[in-house]
PyMOL Python script that loads the backbone (N, CA, C, O; Angstrom):
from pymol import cmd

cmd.read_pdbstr("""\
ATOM      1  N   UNK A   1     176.492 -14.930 168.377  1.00  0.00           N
ATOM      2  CA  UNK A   1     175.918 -16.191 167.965  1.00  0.00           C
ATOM      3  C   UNK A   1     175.340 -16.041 166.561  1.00  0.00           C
ATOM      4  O   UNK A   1     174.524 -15.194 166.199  1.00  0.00           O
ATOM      5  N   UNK A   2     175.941 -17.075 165.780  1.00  0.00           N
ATOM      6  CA  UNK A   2     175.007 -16.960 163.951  1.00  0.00           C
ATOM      7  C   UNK A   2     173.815 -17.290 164.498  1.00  0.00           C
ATOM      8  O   UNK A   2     173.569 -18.071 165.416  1.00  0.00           O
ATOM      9  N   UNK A   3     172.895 -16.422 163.653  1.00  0.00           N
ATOM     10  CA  UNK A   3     171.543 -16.639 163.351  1.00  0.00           C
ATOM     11  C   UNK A   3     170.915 -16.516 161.986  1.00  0.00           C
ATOM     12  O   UNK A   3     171.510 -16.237 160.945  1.00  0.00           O
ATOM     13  N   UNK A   4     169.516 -16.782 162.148  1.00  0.00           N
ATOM     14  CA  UNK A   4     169.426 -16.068 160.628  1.00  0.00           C
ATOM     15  C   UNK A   4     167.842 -15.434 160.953  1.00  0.00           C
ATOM     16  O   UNK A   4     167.079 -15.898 161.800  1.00  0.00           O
ATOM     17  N   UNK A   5     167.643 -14.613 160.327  1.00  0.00           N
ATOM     18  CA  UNK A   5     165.962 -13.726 160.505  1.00  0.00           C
ATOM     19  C   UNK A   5     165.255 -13.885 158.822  1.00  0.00           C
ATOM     20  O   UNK A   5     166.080 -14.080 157.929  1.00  0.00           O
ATOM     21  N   UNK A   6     163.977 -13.813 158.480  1.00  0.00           N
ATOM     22  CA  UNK A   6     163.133 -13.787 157.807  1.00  0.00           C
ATOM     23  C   UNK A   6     162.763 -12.641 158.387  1.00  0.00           C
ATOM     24  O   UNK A   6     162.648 -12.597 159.612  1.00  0.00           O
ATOM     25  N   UNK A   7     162.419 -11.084 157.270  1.00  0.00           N
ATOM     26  CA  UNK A   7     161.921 -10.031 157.736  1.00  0.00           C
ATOM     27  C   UNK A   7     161.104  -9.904 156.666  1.00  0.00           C
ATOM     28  O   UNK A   7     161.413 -10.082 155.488  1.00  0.00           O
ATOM     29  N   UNK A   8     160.150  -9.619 157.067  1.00  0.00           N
ATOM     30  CA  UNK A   8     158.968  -9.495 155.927  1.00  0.00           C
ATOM     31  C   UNK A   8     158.748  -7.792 156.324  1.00  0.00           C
ATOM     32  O   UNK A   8     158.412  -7.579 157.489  1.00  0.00           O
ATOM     33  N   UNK A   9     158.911  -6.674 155.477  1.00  0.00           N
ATOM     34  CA  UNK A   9     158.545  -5.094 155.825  1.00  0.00           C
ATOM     35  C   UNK A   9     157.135  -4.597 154.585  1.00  0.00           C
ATOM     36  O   UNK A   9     157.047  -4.553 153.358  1.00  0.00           O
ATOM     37  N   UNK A  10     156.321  -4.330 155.614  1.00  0.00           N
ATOM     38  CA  UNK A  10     154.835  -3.436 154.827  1.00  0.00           C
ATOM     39  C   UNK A  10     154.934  -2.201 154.795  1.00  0.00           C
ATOM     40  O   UNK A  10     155.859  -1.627 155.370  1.00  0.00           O
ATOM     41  N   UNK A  11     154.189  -1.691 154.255  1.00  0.00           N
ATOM     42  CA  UNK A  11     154.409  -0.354 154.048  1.00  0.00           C
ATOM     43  C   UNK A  11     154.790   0.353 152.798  1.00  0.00           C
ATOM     44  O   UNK A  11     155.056  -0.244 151.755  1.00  0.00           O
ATOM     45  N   UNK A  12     154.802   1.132 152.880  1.00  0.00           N
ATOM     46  CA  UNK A  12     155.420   2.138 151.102  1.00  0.00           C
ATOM     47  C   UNK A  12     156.661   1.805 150.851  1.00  0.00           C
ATOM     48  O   UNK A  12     157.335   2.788 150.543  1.00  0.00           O
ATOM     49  N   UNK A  13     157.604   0.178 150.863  1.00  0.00           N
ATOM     50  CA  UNK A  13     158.882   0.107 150.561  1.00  0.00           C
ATOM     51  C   UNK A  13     159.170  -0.225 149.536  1.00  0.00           C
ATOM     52  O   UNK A  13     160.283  -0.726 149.372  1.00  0.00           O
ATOM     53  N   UNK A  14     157.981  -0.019 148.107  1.00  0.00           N
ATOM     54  CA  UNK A  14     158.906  -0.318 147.201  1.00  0.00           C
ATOM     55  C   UNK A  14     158.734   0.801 146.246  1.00  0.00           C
ATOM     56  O   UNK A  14     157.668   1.411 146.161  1.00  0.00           O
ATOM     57  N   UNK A  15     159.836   1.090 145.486  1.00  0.00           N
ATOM     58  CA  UNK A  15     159.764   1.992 144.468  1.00  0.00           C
ATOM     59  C   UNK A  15     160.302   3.223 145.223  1.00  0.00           C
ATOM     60  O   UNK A  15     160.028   4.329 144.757  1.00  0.00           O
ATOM     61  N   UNK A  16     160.957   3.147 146.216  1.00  0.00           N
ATOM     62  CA  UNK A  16     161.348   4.722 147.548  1.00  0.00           C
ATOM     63  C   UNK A  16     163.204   3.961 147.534  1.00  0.00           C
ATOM     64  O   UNK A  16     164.030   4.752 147.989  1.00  0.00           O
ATOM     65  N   UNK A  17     163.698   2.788 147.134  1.00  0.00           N
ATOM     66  CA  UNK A  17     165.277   2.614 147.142  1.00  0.00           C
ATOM     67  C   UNK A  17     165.024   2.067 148.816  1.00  0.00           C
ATOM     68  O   UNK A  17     165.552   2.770 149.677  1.00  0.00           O
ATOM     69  N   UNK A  18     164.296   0.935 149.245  1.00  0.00           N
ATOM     70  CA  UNK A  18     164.022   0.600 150.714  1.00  0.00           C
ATOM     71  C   UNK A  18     165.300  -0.560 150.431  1.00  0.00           C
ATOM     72  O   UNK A  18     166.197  -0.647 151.270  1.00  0.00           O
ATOM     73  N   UNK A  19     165.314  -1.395 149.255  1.00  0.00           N
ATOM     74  CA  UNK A  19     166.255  -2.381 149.236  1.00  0.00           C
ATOM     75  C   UNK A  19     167.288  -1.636 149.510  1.00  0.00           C
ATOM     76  O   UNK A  19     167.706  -1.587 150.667  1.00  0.00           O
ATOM     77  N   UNK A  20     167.929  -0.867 148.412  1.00  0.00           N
ATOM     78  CA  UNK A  20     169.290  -0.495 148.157  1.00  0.00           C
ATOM     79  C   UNK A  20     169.566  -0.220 149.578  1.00  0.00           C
ATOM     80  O   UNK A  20     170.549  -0.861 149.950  1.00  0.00           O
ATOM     81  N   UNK A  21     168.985   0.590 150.607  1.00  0.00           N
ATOM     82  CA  UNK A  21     168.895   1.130 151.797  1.00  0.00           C
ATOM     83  C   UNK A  21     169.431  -0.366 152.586  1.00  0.00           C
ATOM     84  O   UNK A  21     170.369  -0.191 153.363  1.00  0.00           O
ATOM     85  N   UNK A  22     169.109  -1.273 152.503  1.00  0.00           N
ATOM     86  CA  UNK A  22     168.910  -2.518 153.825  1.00  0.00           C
ATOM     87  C   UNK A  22     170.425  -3.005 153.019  1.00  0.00           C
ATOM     88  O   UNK A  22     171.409  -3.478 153.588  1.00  0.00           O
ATOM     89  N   UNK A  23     170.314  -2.809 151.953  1.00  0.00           N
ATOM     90  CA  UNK A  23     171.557  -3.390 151.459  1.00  0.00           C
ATOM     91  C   UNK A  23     172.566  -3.346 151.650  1.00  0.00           C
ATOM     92  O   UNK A  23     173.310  -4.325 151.701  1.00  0.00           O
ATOM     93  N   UNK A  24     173.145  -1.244 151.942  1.00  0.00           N
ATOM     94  CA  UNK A  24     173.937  -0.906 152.494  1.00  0.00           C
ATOM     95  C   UNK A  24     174.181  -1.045 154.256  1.00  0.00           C
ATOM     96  O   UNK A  24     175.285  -1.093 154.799  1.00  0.00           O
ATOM     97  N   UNK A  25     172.986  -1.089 154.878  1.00  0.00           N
ATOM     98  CA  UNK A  25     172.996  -1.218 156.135  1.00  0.00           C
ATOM     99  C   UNK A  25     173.341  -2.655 156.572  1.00  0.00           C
ATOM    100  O   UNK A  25     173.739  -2.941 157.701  1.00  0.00           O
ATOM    101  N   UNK A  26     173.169  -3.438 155.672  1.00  0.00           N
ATOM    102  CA  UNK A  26     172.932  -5.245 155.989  1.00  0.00           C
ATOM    103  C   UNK A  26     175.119  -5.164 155.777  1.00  0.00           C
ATOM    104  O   UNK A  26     175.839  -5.746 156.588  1.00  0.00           O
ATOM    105  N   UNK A  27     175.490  -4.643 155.005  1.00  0.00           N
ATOM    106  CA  UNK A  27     176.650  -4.917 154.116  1.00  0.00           C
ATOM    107  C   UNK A  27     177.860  -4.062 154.797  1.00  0.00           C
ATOM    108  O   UNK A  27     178.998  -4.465 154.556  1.00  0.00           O
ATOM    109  N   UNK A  28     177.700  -2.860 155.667  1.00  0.00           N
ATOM    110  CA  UNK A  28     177.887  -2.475 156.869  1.00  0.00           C
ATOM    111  C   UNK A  28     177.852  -3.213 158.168  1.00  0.00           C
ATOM    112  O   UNK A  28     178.542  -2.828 159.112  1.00  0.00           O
ATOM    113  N   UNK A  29     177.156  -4.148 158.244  1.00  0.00           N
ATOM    114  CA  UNK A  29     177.659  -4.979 159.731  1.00  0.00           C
ATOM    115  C   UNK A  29     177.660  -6.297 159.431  1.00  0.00           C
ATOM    116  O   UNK A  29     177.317  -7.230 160.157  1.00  0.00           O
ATOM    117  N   UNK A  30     178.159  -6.329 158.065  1.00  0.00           N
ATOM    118  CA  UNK A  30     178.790  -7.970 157.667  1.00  0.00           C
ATOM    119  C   UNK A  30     177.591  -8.846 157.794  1.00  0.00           C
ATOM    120  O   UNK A  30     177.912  -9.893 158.357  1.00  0.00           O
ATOM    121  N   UNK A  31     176.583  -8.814 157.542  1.00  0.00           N
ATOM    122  CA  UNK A  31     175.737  -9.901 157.485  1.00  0.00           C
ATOM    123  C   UNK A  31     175.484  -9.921 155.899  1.00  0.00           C
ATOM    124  O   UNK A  31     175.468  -9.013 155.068  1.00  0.00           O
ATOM    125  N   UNK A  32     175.290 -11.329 155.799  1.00  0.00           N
ATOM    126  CA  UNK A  32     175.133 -12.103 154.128  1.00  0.00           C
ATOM    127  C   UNK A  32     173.583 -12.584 154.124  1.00  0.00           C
ATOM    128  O   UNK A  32     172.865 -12.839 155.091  1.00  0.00           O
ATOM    129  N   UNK A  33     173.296 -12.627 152.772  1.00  0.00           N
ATOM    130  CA  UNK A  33     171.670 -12.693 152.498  1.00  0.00           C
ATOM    131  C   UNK A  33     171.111 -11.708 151.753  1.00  0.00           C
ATOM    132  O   UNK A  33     171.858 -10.730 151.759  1.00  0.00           O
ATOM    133  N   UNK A  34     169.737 -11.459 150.859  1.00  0.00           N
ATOM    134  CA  UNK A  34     169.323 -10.777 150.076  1.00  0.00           C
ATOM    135  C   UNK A  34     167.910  -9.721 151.062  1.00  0.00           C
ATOM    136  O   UNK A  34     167.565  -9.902 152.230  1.00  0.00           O
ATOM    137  N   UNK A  35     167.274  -8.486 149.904  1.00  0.00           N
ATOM    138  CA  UNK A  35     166.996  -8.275 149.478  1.00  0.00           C
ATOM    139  C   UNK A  35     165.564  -8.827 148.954  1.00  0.00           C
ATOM    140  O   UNK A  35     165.566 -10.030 149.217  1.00  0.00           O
ATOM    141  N   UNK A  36     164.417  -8.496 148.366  1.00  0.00           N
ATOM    142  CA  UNK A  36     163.877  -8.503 147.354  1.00  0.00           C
ATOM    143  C   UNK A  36     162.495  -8.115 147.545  1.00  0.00           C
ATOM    144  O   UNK A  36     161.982  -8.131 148.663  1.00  0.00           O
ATOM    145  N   UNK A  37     161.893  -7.777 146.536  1.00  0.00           N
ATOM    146  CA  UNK A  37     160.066  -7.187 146.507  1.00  0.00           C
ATOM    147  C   UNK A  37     159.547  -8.087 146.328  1.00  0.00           C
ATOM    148  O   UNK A  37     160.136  -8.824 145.537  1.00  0.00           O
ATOM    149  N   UNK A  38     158.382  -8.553 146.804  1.00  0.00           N
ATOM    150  CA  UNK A  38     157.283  -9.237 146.689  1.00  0.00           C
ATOM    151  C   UNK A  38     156.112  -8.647 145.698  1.00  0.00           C
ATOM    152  O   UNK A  38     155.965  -7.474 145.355  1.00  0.00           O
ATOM    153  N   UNK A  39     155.354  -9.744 145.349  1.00  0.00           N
ATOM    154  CA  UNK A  39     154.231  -9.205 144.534  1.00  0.00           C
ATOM    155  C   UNK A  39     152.895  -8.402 145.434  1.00  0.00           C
ATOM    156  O   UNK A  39     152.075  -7.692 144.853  1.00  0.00           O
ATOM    157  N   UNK A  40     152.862  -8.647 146.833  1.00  0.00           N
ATOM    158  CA  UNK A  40     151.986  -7.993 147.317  1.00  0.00           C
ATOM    159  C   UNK A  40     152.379  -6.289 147.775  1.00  0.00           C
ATOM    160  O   UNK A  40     151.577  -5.564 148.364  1.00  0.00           O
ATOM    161  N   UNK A  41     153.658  -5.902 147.396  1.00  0.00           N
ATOM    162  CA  UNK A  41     153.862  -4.444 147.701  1.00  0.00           C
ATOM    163  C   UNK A  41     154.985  -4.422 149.135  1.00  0.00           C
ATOM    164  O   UNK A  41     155.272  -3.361 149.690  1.00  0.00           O
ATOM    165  N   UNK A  42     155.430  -5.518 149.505  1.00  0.00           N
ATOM    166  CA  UNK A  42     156.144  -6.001 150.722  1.00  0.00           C
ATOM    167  C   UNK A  42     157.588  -6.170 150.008  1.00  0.00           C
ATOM    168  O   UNK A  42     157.917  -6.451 148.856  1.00  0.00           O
ATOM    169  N   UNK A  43     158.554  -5.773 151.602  1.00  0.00           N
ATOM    170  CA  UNK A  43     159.964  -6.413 150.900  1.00  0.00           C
ATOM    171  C   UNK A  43     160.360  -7.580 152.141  1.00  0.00           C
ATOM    172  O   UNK A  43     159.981  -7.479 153.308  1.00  0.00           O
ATOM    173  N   UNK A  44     161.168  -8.642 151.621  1.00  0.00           N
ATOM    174  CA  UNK A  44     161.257  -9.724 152.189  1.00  0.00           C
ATOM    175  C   UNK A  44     162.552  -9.352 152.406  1.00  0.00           C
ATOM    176  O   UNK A  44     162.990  -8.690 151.465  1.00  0.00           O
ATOM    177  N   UNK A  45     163.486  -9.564 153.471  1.00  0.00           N
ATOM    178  CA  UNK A  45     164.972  -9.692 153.657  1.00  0.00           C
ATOM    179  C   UNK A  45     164.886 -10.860 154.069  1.00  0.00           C
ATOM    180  O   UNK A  45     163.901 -11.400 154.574  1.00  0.00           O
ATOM    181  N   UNK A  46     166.336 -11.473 153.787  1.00  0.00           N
ATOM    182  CA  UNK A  46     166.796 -12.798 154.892  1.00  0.00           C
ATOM    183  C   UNK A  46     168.288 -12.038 154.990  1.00  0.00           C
ATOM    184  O   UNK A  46     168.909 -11.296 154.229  1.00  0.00           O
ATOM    185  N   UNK A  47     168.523 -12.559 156.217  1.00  0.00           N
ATOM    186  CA  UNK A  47     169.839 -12.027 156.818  1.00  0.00           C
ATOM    187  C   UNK A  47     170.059 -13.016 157.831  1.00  0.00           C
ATOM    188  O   UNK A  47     169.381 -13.504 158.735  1.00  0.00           O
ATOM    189  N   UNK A  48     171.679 -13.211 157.217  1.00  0.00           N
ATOM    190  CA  UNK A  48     172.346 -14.327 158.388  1.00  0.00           C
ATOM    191  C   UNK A  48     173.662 -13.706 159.695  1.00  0.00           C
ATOM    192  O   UNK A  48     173.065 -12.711 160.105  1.00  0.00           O
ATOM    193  N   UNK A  49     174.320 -13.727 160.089  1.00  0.00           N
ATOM    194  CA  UNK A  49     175.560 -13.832 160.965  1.00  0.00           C
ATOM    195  C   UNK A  49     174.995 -13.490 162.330  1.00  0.00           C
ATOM    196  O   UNK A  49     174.005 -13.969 162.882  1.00  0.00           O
ATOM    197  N   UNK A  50     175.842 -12.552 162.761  1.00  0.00           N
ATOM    198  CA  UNK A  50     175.469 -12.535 164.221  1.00  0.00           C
ATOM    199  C   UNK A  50     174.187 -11.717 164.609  1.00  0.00           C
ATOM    200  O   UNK A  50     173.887 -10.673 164.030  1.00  0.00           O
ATOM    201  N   UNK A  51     173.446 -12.266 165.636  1.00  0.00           N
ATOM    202  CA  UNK A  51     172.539 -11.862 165.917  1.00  0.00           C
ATOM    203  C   UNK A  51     172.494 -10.462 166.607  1.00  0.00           C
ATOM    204  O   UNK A  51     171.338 -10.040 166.638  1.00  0.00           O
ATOM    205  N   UNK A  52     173.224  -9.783 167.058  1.00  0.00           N
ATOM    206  CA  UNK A  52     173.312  -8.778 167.576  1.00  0.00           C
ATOM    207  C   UNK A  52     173.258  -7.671 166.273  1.00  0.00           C
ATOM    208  O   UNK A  52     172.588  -6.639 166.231  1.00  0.00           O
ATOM    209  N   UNK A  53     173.950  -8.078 165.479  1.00  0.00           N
ATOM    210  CA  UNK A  53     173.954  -7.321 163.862  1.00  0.00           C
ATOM    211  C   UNK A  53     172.344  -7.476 163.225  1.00  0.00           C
ATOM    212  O   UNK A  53     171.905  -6.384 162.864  1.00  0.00           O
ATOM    213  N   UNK A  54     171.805  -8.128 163.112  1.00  0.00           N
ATOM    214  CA  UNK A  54     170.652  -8.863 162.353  1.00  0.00           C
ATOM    215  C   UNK A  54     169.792  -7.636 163.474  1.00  0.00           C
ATOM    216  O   UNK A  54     169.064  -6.720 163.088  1.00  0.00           O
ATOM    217  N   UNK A  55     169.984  -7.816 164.243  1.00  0.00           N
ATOM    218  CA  UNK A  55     168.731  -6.705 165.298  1.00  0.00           C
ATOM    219  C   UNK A  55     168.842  -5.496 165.028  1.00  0.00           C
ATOM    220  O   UNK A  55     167.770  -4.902 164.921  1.00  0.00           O
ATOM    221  N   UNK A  56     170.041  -4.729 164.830  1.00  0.00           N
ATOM    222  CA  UNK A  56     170.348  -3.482 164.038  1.00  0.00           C
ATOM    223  C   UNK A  56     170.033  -3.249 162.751  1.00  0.00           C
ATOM    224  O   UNK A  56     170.013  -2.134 162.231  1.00  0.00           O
ATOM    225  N   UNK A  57     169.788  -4.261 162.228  1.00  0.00           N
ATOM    226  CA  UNK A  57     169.399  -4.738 160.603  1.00  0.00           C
ATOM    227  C   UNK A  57     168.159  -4.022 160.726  1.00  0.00           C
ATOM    228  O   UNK A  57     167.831  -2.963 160.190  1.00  0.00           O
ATOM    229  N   UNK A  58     167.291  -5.027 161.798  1.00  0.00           N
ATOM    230  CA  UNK A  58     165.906  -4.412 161.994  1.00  0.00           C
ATOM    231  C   UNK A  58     165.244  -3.566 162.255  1.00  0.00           C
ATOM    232  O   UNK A  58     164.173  -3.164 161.801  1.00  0.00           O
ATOM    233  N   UNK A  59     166.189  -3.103 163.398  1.00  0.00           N
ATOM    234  CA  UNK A  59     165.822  -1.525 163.870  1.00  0.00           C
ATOM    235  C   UNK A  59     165.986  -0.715 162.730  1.00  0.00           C
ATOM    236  O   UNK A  59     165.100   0.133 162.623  1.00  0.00           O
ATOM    237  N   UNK A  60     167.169  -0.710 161.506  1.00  0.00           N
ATOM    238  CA  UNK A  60     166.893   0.140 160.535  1.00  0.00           C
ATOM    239  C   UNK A  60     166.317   0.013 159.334  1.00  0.00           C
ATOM    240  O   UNK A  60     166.540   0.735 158.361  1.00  0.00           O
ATOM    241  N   UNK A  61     165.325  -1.204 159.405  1.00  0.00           N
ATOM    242  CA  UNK A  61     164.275  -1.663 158.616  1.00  0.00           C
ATOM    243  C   UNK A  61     163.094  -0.928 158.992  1.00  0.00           C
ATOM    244  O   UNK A  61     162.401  -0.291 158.198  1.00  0.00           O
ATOM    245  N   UNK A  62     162.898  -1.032 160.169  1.00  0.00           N
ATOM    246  CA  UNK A  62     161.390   0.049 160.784  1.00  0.00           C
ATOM    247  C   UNK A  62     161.439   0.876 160.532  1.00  0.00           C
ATOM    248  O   UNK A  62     160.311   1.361 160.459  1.00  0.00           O
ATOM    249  N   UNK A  63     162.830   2.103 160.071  1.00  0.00           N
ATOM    250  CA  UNK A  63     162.942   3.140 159.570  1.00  0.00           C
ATOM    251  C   UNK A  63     163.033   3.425 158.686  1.00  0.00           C
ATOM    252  O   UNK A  63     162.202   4.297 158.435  1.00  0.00           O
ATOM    253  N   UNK A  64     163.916   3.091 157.537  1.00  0.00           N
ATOM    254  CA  UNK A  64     163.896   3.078 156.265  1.00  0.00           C
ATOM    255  C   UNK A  64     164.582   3.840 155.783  1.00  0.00           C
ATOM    256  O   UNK A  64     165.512   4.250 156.476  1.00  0.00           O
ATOM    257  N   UNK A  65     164.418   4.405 154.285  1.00  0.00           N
ATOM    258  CA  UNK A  65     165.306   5.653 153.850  1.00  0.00           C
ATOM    259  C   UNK A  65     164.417   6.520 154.035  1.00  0.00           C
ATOM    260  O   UNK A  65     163.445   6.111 154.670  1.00  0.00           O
ATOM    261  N   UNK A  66     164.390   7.818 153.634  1.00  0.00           N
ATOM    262  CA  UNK A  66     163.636   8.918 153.759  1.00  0.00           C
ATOM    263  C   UNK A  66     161.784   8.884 153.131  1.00  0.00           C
ATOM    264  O   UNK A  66     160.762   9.362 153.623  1.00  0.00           O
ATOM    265  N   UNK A  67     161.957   8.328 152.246  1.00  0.00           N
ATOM    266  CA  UNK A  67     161.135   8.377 151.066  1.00  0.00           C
ATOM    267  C   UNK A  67     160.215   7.340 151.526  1.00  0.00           C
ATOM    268  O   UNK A  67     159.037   7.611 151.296  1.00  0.00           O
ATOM    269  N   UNK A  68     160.483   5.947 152.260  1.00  0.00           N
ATOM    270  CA  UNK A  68     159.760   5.204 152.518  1.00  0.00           C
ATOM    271  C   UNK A  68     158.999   5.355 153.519  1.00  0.00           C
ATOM    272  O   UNK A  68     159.403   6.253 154.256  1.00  0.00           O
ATOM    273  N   UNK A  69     157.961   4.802 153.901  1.00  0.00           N
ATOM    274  CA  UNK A  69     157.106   4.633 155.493  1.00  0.00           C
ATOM    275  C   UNK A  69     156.562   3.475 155.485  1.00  0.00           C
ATOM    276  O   UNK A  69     155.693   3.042 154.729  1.00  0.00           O
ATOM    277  N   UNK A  70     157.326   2.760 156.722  1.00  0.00           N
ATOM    278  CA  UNK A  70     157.298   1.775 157.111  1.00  0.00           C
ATOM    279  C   UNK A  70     155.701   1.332 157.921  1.00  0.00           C
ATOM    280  O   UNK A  70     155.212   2.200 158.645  1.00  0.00           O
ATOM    281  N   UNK A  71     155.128   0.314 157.805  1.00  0.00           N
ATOM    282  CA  UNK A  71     153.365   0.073 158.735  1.00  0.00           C
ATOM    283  C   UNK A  71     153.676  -0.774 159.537  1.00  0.00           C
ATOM    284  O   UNK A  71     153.198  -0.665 160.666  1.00  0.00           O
ATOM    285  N   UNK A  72     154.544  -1.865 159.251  1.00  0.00           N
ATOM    286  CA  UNK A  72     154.985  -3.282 159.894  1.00  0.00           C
ATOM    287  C   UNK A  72     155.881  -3.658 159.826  1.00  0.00           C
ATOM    288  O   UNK A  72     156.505  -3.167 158.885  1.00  0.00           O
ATOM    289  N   UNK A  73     156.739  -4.827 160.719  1.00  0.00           N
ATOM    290  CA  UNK A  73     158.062  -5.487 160.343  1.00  0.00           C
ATOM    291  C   UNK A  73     157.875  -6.627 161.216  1.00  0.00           C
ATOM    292  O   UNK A  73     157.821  -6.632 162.445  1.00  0.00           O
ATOM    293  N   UNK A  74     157.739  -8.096 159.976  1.00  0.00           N
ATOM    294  CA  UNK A  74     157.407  -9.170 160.944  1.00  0.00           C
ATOM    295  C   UNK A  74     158.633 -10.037 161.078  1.00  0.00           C
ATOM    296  O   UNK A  74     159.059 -10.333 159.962  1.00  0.00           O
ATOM    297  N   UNK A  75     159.265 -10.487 161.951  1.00  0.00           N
ATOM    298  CA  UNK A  75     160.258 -11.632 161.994  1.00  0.00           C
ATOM    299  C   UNK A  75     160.231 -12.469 162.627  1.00  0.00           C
ATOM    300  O   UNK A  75     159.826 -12.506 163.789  1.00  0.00           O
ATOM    301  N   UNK A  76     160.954 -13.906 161.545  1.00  0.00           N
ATOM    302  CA  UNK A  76     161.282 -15.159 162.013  1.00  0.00           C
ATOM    303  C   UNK A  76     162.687 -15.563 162.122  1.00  0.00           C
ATOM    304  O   UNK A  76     163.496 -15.343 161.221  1.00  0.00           O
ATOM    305  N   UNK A  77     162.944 -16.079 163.084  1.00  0.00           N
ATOM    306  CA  UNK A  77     164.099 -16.292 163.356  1.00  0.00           C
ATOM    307  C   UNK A  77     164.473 -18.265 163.095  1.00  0.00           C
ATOM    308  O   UNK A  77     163.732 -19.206 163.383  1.00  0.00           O
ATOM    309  N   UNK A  78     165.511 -18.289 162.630  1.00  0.00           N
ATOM    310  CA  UNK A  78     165.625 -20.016 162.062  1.00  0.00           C
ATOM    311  C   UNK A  78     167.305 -19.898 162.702  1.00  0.00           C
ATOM    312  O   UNK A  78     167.870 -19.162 163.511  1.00  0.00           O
ATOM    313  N   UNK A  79     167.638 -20.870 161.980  1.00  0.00           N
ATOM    314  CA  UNK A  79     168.690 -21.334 161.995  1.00  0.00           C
ATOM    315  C   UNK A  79     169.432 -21.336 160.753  1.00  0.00           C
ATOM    316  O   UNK A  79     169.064 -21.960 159.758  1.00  0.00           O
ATOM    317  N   UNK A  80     170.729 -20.464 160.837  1.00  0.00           N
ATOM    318  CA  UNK A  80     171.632 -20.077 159.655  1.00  0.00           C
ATOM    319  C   UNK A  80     172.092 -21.693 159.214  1.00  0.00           C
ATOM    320  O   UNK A  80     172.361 -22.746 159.792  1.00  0.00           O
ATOM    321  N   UNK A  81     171.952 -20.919 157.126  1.00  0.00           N
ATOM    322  CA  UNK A  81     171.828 -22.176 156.378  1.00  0.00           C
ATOM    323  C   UNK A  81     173.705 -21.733 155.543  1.00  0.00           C
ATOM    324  O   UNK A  81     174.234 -22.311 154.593  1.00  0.00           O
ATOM    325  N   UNK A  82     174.178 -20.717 156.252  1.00  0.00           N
ATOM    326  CA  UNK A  82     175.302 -20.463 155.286  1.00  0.00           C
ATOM    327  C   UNK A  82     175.356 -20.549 153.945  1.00  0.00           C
ATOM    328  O   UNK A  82     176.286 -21.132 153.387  1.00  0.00           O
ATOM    329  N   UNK A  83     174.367 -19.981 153.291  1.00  0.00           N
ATOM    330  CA  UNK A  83     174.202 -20.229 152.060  1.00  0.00           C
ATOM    331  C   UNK A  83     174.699 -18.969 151.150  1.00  0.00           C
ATOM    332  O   UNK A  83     175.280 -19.064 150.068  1.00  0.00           O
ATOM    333  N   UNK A  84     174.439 -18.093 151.646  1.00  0.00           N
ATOM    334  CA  UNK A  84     175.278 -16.835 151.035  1.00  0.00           C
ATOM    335  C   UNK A  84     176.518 -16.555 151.343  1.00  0.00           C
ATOM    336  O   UNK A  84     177.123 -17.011 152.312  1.00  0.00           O
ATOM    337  N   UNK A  85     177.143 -15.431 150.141  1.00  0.00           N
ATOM    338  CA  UNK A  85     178.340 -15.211 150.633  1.00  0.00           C
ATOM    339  C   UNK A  85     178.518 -13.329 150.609  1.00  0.00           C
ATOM    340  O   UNK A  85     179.516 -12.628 150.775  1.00  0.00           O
ATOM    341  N   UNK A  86     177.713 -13.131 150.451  1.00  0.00           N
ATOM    342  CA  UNK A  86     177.318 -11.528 150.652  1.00  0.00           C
ATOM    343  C   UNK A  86     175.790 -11.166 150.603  1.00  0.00           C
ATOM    344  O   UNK A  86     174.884 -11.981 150.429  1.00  0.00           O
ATOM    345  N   UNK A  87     175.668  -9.992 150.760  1.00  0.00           N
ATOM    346  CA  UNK A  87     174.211  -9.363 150.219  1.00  0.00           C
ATOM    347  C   UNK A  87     173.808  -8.795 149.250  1.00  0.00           C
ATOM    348  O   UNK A  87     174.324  -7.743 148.873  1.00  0.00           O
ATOM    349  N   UNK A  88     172.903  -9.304 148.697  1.00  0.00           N
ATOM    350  CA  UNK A  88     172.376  -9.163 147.537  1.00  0.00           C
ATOM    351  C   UNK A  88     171.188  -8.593 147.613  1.00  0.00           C
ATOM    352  O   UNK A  88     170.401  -8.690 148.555  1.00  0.00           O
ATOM    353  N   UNK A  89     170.945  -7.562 145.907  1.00  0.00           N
ATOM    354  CA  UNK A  89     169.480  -7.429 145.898  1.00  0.00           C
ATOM    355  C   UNK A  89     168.728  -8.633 144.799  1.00  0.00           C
ATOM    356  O   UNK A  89     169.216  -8.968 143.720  1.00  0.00           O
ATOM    357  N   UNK A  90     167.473  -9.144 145.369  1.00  0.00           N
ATOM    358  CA  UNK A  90     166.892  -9.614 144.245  1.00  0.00           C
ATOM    359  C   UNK A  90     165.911  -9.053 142.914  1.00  0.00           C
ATOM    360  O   UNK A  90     165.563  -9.837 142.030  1.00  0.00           O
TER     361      UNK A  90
END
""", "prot")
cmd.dss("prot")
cmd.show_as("cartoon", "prot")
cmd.util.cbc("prot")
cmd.orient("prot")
C-alpha cells in the first residue's frame, strides 16, 4: 500500500553523512522523497511508496551510519502526494 511518513531523527545526525546514509537506504527499496538538515541539529526525511519499505527506511534511521547516534525518531504518517520522482538530498 503507498504511503508516505514524515521522519523527524535527533541526535548527532548531522555532519556524521546520516543523509547520504538514508539516501542510499531510501534509494535501495525504491521509495521517492528527500533528505535534509534542519536548523535545530535534526534531520527531516519524507518518504513515499510502499509502506512496508518506508518501515525499513525507519528501522535504518534509528541506526544510522557508524559515526552517527541516534536519541529519537518521530513519525507521521499522511497520505502520498506523488510529488517526487526519486530521492534526494536537500
Amino acid at each position: 500500500m503507498e504511503s508516505r511518513a514524515v521522519i523527524v531523527v535527533r541526535g548527532l545526525v548531522q555532519g556524521v553523512g546520516y543523509r547520504y546514509y538514508i539516501h542510499r537506504c531510501a534509494s535501495g527499496l525504491g521509495l521517492a522523497g528527500y533528505a535534509e538538515n534542519l536548523p535545530g541539529g535534526e534531520v527531516k526525511i519524507v518518504a513515499e511508496g510502499d509502506r512496508g519499505m518506508i518501515e525499513e527506511l525507519i528501522a535504518a534511521a534509528r541506526v544510522g551510519p557508524r559515526a552517527a547516534h541516534v536519541t529519537a525518531v518521530g513519525v507521521e504518517w499522511e497520505k502520498p502526494t506523488h510529488e517526487f520522482k526519486g530521492f534526494s538530498i536537500r
